[in-house]
CHARMM-style PDB file with segment names, atoms N, HN, CA, C and O in Angstrom:
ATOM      1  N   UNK     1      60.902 -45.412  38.502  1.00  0.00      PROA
ATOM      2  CA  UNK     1      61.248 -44.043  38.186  1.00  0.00      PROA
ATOM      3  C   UNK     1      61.865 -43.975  36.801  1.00  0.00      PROA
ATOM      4  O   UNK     1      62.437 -44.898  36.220  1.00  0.00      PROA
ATOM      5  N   UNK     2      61.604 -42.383  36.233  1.00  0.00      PROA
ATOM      6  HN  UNK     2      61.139 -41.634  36.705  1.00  0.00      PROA
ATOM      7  CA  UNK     2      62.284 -42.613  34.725  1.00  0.00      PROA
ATOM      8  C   UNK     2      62.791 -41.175  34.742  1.00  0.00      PROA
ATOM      9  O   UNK     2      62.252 -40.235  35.326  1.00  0.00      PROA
ATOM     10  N   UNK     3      64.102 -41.134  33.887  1.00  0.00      PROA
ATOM     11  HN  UNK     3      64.541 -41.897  33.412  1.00  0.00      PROA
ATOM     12  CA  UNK     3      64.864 -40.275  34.042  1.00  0.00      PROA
ATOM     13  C   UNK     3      64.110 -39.634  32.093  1.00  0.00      PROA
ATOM     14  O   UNK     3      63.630 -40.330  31.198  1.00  0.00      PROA
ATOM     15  N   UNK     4      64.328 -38.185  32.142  1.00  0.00      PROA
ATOM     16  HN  UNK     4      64.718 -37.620  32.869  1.00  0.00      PROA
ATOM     17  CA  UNK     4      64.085 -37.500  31.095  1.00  0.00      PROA
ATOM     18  C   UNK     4      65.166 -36.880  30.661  1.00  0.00      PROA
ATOM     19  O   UNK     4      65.986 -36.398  31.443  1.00  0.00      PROA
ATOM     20  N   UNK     5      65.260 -36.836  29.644  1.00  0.00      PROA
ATOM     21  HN  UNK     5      64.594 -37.227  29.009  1.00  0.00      PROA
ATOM     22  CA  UNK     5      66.384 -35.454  28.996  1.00  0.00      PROA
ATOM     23  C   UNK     5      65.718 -34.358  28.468  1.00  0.00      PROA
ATOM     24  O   UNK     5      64.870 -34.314  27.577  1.00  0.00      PROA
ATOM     25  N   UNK     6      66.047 -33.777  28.911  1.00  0.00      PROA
ATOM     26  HN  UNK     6      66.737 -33.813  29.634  1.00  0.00      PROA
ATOM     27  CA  UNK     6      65.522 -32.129  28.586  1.00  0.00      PROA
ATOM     28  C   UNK     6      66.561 -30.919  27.836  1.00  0.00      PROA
ATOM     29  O   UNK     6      67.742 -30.733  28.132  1.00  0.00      PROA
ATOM     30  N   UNK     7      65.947 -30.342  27.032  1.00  0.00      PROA
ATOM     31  HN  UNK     7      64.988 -30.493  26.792  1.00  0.00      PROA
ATOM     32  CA  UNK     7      66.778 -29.091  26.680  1.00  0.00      PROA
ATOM     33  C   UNK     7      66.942 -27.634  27.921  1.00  0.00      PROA
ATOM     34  O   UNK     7      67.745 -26.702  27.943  1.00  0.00      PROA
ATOM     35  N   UNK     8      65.622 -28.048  28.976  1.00  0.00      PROA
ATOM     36  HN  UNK     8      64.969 -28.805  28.958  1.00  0.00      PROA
ATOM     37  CA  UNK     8      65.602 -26.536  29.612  1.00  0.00      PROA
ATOM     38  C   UNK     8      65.799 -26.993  31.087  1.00  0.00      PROA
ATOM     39  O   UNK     8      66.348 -28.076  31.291  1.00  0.00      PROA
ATOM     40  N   UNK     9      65.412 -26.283  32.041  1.00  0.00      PROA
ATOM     41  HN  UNK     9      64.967 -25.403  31.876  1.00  0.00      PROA
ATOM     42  CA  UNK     9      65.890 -26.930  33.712  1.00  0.00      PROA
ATOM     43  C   UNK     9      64.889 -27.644  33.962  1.00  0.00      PROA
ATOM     44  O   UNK     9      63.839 -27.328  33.402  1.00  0.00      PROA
ATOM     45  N   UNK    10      64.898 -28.831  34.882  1.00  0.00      PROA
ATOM     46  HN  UNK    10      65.751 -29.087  35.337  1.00  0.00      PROA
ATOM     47  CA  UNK    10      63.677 -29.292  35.318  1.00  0.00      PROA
ATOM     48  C   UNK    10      62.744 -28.980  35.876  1.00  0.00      PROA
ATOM     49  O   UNK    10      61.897 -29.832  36.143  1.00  0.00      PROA
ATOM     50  N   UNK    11      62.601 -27.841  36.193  1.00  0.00      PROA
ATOM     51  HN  UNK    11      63.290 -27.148  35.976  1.00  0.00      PROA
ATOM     52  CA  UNK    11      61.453 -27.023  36.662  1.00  0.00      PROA
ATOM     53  C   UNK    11      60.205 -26.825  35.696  1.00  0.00      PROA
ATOM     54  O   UNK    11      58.990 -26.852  35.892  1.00  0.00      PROA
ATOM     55  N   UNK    12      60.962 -26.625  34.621  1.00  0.00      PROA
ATOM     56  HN  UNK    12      61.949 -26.603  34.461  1.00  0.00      PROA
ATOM     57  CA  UNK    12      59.944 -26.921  33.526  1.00  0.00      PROA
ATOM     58  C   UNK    12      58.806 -27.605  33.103  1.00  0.00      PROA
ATOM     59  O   UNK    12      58.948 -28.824  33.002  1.00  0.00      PROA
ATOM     60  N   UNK    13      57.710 -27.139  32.827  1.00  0.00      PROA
ATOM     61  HN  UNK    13      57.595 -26.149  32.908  1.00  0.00      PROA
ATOM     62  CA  UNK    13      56.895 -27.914  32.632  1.00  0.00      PROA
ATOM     63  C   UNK    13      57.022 -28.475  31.206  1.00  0.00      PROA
ATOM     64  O   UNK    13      57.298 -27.787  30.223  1.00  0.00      PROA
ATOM     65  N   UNK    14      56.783 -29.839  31.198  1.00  0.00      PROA
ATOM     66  HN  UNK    14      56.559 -30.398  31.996  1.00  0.00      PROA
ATOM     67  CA  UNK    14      57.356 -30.289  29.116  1.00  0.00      PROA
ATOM     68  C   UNK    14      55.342 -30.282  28.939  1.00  0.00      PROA
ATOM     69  O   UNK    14      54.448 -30.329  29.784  1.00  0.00      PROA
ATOM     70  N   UNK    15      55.333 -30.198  27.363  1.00  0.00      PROA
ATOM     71  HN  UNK    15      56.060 -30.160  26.677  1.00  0.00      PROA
ATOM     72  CA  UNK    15      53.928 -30.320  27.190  1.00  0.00      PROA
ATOM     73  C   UNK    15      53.736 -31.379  26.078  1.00  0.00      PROA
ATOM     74  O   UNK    15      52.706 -31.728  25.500  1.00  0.00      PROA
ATOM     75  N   UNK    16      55.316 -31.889  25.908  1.00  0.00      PROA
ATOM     76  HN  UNK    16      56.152 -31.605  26.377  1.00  0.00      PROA
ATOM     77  CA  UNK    16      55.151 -32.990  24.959  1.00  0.00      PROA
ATOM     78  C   UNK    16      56.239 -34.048  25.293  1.00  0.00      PROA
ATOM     79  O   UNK    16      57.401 -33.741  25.026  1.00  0.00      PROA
ATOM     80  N   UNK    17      56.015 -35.116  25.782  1.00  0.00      PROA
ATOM     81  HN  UNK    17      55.071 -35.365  25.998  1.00  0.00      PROA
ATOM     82  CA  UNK    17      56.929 -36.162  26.370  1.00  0.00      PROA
ATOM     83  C   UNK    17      56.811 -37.324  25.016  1.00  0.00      PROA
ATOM     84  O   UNK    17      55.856 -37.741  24.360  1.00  0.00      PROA
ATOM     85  N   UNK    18      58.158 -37.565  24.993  1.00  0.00      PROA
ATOM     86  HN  UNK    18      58.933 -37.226  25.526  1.00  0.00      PROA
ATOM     87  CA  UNK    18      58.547 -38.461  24.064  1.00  0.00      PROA
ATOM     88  C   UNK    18      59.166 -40.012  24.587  1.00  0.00      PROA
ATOM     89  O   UNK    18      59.999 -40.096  25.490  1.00  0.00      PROA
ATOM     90  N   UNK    19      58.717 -40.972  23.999  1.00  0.00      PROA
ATOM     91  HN  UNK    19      58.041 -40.903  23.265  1.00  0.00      PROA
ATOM     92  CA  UNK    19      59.569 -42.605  24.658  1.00  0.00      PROA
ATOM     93  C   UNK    19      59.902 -42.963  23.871  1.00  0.00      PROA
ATOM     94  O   UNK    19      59.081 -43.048  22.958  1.00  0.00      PROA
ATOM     95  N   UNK    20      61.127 -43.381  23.631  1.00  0.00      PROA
ATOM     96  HN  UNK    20      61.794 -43.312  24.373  1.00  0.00      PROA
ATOM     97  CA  UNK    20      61.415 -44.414  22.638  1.00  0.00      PROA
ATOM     98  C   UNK    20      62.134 -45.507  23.322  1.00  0.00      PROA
ATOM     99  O   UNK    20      63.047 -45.513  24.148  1.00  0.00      PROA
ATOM    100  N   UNK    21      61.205 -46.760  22.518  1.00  0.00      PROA
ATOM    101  HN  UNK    21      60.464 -46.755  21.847  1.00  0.00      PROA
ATOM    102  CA  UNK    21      61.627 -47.924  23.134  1.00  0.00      PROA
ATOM    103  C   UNK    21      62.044 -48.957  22.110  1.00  0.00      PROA
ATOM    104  O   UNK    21      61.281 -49.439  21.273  1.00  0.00      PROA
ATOM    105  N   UNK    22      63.282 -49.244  22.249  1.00  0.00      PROA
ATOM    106  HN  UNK    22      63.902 -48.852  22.929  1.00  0.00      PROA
ATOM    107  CA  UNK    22      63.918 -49.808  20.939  1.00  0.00      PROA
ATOM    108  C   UNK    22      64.897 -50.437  21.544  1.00  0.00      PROA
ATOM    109  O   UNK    22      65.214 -50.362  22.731  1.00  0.00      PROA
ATOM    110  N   UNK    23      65.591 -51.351  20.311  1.00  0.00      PROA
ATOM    111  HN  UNK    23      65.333 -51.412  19.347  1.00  0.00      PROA
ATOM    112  CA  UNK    23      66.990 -52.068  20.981  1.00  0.00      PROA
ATOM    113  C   UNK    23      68.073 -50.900  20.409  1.00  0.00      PROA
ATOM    114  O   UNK    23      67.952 -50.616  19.218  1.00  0.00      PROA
ATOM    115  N   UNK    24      69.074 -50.238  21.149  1.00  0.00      PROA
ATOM    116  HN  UNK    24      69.172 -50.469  22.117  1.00  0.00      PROA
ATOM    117  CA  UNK    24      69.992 -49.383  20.619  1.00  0.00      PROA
ATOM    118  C   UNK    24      71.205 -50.342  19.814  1.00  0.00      PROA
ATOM    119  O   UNK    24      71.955 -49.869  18.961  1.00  0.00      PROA
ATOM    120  N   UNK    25      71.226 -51.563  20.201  1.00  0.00      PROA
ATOM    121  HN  UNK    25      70.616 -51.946  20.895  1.00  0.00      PROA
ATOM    122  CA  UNK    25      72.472 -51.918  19.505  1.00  0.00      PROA
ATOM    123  C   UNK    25      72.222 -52.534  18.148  1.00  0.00      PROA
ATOM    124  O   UNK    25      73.116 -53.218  17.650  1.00  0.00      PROA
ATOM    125  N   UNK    26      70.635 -52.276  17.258  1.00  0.00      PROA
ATOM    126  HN  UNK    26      69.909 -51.720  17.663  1.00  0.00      PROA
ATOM    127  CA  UNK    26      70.488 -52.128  16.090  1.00  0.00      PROA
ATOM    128  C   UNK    26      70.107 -51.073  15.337  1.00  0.00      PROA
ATOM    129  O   UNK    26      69.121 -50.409  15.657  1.00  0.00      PROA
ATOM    130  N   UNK    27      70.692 -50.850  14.470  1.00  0.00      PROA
ATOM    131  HN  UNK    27      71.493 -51.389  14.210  1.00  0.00      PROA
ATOM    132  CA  UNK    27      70.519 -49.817  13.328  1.00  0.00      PROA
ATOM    133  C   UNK    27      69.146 -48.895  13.572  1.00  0.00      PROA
ATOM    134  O   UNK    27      68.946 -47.700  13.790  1.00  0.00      PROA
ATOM    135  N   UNK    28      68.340 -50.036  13.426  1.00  0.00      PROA
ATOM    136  HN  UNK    28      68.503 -51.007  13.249  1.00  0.00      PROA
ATOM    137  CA  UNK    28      66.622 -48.845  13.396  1.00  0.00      PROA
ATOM    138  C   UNK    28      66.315 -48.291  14.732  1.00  0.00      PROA
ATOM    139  O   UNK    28      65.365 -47.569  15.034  1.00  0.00      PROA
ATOM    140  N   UNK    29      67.447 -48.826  15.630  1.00  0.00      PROA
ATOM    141  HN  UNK    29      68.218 -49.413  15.384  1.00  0.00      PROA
ATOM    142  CA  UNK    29      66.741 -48.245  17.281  1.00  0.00      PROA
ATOM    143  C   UNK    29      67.780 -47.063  17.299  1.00  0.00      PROA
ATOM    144  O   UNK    29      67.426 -46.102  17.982  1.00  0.00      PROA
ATOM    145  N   UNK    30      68.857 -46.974  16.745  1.00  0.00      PROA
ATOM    146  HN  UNK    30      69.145 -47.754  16.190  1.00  0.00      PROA
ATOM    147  CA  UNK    30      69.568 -45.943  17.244  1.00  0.00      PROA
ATOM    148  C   UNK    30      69.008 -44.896  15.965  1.00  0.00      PROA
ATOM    149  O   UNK    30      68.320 -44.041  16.523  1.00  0.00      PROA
ATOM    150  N   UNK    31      69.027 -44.731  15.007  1.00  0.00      PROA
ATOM    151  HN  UNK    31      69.586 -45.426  14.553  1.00  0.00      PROA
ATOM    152  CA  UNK    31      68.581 -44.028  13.963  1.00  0.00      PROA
ATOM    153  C   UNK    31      67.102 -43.601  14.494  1.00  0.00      PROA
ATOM    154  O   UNK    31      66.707 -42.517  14.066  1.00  0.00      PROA
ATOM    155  N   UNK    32      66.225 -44.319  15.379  1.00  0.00      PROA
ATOM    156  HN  UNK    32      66.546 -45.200  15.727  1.00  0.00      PROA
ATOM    157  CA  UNK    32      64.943 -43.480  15.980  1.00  0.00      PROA
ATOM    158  C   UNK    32      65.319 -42.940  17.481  1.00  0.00      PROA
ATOM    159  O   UNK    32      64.588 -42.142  18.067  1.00  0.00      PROA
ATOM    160  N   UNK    33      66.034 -43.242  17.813  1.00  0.00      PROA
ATOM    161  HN  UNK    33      66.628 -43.890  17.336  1.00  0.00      PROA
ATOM    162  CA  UNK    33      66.713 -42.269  18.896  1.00  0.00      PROA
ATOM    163  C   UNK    33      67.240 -40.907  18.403  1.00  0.00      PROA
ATOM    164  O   UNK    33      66.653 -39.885  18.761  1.00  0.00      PROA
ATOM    165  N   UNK    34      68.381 -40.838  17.551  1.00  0.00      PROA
ATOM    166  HN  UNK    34      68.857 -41.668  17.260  1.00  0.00      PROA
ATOM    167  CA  UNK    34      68.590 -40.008  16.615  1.00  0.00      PROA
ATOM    168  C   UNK    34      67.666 -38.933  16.065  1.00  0.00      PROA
ATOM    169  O   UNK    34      67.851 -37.723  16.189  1.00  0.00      PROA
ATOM    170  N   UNK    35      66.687 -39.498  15.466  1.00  0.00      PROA
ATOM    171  HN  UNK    35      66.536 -40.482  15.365  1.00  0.00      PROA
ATOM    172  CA  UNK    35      65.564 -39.279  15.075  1.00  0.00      PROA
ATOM    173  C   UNK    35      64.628 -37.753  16.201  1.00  0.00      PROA
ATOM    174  O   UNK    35      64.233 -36.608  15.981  1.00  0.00      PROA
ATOM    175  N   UNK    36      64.669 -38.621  17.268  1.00  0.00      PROA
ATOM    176  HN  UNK    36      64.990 -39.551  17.446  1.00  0.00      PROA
ATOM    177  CA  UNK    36      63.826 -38.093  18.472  1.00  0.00      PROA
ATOM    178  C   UNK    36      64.680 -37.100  19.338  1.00  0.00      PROA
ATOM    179  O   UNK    36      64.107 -36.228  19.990  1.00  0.00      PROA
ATOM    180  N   UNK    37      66.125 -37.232  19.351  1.00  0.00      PROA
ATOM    181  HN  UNK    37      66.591 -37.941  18.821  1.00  0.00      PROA
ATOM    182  CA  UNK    37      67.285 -35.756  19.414  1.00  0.00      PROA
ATOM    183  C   UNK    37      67.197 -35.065  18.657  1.00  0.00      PROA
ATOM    184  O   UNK    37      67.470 -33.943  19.086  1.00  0.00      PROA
ATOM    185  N   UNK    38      66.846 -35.073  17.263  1.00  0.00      PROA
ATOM    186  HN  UNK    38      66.624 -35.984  16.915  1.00  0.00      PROA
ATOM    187  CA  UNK    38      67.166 -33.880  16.507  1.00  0.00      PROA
ATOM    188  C   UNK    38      65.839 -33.079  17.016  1.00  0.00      PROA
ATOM    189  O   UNK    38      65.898 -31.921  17.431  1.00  0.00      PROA
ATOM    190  N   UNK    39      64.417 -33.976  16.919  1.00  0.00      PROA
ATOM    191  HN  UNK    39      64.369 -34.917  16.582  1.00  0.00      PROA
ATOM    192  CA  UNK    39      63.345 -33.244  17.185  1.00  0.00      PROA
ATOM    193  C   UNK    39      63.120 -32.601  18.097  1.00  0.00      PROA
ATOM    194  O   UNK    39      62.357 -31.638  18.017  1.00  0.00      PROA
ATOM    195  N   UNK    40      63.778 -32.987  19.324  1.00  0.00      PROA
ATOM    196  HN  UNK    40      64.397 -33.770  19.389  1.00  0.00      PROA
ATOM    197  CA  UNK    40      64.126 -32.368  20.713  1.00  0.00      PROA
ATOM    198  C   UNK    40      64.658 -31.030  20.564  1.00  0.00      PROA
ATOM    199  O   UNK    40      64.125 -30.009  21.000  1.00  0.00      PROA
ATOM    200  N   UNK    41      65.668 -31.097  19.966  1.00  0.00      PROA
ATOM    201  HN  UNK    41      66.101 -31.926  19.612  1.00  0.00      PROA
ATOM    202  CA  UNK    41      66.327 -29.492  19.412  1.00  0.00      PROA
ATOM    203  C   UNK    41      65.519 -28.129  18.907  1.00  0.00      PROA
ATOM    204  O   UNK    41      65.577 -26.938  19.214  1.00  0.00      PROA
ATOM    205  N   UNK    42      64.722 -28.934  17.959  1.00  0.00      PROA
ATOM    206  HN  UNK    42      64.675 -29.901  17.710  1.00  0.00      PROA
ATOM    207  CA  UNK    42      63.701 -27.732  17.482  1.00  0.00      PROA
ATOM    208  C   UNK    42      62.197 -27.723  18.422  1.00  0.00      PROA
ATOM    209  O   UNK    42      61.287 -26.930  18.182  1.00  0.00      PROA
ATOM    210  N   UNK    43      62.153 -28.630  19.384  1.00  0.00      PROA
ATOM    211  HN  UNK    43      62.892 -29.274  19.579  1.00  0.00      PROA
ATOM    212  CA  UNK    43      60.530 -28.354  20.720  1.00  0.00      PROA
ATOM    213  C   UNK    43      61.378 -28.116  21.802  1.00  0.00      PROA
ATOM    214  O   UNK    43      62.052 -28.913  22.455  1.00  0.00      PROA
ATOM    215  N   UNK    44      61.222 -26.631  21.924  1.00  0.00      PROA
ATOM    216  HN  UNK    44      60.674 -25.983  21.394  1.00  0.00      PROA
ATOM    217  CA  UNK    44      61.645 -26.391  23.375  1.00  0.00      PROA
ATOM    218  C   UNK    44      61.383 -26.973  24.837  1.00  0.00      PROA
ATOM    219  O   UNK    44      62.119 -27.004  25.823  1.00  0.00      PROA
ATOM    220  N   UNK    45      59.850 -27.501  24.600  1.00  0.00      PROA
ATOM    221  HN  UNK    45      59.252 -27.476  23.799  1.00  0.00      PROA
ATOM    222  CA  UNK    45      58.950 -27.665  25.699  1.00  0.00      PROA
ATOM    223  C   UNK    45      58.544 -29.234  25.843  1.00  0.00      PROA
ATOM    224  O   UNK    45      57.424 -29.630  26.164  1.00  0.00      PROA
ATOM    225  N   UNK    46      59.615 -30.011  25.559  1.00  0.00      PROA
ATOM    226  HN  UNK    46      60.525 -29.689  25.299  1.00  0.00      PROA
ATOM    227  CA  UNK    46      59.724 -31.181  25.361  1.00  0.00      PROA
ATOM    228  C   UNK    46      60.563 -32.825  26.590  1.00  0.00      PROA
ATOM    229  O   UNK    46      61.617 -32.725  27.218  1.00  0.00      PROA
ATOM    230  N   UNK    47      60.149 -33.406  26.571  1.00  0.00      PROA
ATOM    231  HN  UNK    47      59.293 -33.487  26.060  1.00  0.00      PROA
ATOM    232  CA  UNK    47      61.653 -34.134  27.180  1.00  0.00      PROA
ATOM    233  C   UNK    47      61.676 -35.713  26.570  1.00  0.00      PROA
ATOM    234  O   UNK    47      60.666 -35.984  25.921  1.00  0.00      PROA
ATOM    235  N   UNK    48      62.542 -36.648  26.666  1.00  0.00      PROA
ATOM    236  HN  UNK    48      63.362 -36.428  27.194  1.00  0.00      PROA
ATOM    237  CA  UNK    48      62.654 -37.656  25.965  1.00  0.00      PROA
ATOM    238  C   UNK    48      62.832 -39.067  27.042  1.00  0.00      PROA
ATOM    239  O   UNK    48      63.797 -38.996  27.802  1.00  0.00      PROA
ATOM    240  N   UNK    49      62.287 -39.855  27.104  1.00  0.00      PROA
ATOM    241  HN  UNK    49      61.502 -39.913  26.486  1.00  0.00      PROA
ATOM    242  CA  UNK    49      62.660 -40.711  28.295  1.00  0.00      PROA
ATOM    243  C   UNK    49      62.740 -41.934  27.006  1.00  0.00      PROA
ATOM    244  O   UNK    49      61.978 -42.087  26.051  1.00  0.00      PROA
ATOM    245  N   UNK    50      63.959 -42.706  27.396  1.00  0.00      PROA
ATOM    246  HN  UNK    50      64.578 -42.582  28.172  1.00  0.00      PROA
ATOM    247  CA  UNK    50      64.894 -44.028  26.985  1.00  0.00      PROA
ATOM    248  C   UNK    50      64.004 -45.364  27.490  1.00  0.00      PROA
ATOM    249  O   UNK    50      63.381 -45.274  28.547  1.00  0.00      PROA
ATOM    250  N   UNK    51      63.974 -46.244  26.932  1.00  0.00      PROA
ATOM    251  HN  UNK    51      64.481 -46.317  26.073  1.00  0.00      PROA
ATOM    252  CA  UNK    51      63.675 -47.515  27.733  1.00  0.00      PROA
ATOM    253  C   UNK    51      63.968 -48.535  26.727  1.00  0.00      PROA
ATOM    254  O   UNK    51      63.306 -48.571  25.690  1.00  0.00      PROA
ATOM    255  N   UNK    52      64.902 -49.357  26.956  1.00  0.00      PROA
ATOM    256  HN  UNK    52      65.439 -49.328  27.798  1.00  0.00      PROA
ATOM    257  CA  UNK    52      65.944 -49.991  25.889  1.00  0.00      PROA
ATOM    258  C   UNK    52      65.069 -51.815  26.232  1.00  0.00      PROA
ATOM    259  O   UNK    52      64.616 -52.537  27.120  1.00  0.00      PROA
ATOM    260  N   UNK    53      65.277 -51.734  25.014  1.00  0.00      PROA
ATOM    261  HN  UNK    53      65.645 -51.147  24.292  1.00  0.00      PROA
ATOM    262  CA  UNK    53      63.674 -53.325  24.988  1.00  0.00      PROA
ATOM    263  C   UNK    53      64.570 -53.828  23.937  1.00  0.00      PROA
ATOM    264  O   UNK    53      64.456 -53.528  22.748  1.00  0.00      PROA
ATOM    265  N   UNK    54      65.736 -54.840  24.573  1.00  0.00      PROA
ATOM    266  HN  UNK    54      65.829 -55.083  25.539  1.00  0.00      PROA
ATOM    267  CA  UNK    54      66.757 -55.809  23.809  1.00  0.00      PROA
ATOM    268  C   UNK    54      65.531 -56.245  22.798  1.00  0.00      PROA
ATOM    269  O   UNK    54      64.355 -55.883  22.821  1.00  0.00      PROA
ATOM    270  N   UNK    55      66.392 -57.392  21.658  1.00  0.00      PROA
ATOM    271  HN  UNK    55      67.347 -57.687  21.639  1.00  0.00      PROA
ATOM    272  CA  UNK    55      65.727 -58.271  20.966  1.00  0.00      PROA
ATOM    273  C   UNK    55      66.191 -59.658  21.080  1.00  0.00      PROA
ATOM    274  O   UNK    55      65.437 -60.623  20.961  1.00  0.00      PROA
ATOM    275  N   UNK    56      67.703 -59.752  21.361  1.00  0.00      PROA
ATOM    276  HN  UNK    56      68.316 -58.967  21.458  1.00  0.00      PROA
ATOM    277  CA  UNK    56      68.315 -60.378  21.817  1.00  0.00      PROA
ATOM    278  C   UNK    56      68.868 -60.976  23.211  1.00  0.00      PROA
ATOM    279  O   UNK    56      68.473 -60.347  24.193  1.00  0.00      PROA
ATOM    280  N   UNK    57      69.645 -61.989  23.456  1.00  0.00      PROA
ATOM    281  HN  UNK    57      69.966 -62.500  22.659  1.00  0.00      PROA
ATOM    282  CA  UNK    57      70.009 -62.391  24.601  1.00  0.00      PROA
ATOM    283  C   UNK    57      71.269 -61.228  25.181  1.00  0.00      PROA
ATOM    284  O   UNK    57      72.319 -60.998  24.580  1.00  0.00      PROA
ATOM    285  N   UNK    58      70.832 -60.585  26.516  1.00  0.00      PROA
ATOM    286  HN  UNK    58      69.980 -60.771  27.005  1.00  0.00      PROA
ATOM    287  CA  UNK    58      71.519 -59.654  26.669  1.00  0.00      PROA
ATOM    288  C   UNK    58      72.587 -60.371  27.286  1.00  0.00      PROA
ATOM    289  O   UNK    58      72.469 -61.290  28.096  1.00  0.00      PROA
ATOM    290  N   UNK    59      73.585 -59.901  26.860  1.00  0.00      PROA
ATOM    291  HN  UNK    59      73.681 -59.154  26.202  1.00  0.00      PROA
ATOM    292  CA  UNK    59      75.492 -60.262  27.785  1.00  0.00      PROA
ATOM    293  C   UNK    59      76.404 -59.162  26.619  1.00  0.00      PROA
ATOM    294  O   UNK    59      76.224 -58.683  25.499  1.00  0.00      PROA
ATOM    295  N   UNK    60      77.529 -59.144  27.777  1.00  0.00      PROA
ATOM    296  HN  UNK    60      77.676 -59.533  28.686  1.00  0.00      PROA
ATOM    297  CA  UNK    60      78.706 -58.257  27.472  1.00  0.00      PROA
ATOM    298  C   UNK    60      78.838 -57.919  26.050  1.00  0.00      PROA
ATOM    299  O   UNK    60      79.074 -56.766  25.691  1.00  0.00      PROA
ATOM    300  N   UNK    61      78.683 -58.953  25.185  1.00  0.00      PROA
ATOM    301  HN  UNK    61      78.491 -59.890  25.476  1.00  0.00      PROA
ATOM    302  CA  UNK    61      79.505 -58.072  23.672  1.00  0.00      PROA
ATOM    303  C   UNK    61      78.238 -57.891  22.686  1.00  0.00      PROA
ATOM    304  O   UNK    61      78.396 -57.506  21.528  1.00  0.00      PROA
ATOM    305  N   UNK    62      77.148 -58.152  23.151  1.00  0.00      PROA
ATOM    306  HN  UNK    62      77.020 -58.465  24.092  1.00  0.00      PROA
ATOM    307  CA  UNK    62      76.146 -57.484  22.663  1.00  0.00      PROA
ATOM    308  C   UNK    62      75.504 -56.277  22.668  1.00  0.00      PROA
ATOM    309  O   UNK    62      74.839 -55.841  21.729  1.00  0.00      PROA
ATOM    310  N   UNK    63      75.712 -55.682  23.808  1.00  0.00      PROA
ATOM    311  HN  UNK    63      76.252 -56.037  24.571  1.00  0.00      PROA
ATOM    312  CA  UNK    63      74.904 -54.502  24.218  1.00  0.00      PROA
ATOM    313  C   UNK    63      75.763 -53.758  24.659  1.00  0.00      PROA
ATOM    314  O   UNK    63      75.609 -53.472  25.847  1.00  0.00      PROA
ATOM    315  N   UNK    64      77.114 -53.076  23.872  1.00  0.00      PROA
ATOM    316  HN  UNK    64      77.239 -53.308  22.907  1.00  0.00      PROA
ATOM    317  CA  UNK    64      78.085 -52.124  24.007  1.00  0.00      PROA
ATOM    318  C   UNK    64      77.396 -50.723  24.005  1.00  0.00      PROA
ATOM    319  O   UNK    64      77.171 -49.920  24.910  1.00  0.00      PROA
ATOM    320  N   UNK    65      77.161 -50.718  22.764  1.00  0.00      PROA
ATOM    321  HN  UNK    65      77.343 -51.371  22.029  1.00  0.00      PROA
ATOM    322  CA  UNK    65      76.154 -49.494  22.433  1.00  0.00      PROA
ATOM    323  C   UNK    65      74.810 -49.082  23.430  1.00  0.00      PROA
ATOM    324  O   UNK    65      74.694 -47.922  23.826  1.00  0.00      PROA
ATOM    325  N   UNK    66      73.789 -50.158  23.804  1.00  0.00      PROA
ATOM    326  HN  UNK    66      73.882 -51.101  23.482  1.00  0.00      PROA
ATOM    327  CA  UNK    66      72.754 -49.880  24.045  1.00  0.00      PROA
ATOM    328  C   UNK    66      73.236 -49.558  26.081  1.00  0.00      PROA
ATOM    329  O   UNK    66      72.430 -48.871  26.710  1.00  0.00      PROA
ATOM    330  N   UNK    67      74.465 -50.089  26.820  1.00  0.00      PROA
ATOM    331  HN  UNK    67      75.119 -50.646  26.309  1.00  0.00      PROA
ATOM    332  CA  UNK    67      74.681 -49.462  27.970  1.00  0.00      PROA
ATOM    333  C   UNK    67      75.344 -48.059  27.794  1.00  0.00      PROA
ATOM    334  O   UNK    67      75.171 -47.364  28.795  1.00  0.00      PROA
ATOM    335  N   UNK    68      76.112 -47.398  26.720  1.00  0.00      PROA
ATOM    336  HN  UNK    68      76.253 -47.962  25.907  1.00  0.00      PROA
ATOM    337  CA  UNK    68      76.327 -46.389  26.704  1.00  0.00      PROA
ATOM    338  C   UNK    68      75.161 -45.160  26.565  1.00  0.00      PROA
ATOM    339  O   UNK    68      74.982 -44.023  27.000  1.00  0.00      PROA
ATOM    340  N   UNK    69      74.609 -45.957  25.837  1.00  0.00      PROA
ATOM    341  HN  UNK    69      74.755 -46.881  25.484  1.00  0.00      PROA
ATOM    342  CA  UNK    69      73.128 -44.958  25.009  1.00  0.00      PROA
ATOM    343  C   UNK    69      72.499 -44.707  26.649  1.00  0.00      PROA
ATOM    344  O   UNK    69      72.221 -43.515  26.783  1.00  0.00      PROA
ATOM    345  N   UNK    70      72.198 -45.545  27.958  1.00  0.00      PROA
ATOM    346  HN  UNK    70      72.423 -46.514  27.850  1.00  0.00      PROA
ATOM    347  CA  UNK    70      71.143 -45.400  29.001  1.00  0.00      PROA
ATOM    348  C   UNK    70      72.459 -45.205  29.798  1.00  0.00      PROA
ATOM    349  O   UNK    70      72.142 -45.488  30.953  1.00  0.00      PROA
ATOM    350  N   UNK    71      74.099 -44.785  29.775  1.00  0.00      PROA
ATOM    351  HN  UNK    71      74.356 -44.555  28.836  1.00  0.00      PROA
ATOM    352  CA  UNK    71      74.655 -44.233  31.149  1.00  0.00      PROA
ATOM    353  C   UNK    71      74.274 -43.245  31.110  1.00  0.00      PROA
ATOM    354  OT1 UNK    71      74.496 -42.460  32.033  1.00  0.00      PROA
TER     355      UNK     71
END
């Protein structure tokens, strides 16, 4: 199952689904996350689903950022 973020209720039908799959706890993954919120703002009819694809060995003081980014 995959959770979406949406600007409108889920009843909604989106007509443009967005993924971004990146590591959040580097620069270019959070800046295209970023990226894909602002665009969210201006497509009403949109939703965004997360799927966080480390690069690294995942443990505690690595991936501060990237468990906040998917609570």
């Amino acid at each position: 199952n995959m959770y979406y973020l949406t600007q409108e209720e889920d009843d909604v039908i989106s007509s443009v689904t967005l993924w971004i799959i990146a590591d959040f706890d580097k620069p270019s993954g959070r800046k295209l996350l970023f990226n894909a919120l602002k665009f969210m703002k201006t497509s009403l009819h949109s939703r965004l689903g997360v799927i966080y694809n480390p690069t690294s060995k995942i443990n505690e003081e690595n991936t501060a950022i990237s468990r906040g980014v998917l609570a």
